[in-house]
C-alpha positions in Angstrom: -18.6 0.8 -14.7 -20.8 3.5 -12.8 -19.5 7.3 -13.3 -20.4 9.8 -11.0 -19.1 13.6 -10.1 -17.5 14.5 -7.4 -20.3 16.9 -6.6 -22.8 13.6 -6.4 -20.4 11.9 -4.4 -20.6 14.6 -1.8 -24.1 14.8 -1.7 -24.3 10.9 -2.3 -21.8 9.1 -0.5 -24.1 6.7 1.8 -26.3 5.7 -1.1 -23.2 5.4 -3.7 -21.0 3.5 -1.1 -24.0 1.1 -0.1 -24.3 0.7 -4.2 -20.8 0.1 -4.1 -21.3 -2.8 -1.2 -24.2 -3.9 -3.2 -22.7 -4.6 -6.5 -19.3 -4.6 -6.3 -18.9 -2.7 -9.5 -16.0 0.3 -9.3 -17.1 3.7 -9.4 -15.2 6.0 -11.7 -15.4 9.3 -9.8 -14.7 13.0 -12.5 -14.0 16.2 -11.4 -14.6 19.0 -14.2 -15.4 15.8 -16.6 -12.2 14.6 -16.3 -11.5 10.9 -14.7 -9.9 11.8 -10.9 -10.3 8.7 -9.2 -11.9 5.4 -8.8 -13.9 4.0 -5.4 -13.8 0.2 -5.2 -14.3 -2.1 -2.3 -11.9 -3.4 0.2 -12.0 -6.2 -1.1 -10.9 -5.9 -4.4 -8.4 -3.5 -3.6 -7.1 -5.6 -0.9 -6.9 -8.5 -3.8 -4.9 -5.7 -6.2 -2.3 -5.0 -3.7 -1.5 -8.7 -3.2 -1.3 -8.8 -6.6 1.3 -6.0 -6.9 3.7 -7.3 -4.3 3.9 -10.6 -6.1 4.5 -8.6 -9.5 6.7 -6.8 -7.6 8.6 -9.3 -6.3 8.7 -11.1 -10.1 10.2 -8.1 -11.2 12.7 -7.9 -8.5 13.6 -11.2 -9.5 14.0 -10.9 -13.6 16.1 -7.6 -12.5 18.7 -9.9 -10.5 19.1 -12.2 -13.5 19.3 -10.2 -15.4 22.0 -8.0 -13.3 23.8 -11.8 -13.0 23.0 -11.3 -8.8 22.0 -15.4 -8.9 23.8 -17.9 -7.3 23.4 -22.1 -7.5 21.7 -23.5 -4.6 25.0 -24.7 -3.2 26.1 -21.0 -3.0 22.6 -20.1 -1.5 22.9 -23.3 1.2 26.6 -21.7 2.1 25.4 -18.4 2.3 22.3 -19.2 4.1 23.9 -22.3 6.5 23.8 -19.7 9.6 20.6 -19.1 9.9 19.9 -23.0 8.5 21.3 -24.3 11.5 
């Protein structure tokens, strides 16, 4: 992973974006040497939120097990026959 200061990326931003495009690699960006934030393409952060809504929606999920909100797919078909129709 590339690391560059938020100083360069000021100065830099065409040439680190277009060696973002280039190789897909994340840039770690530090402000006063500490980590502050990461620059990634589209793509992959397009591919990571995807990814959260169906973890999301896995834990949603275990939580209504869990919680005993379940029901049998009889109960589901009664509760769901208006829209069914």
């Amino acid at each position: 992973m590339k690391i560059e200061l938020v100083t360069t990326l000021k100065r830099q931003a065409a040439k680190i974006l277009a060696e973002l495009r280039e190789s897909g690699e994340p840039v770690l960006i530090t402000e006063h040497g500490q980590p502050s934030a990461y620059l990634v393409n589209i793509q992959d952060y397009q591919l990571t939120q995807d990814r959260m809504q169906v973890l999301e929606g896995i834990a949603r999920g275990e939580t209504a097990i869990i919680e005993n909100r379940t029901y049998t797919q009889v109960e589901a078909k009664e509760k769901m026959s208006k829209w069914l129709k």
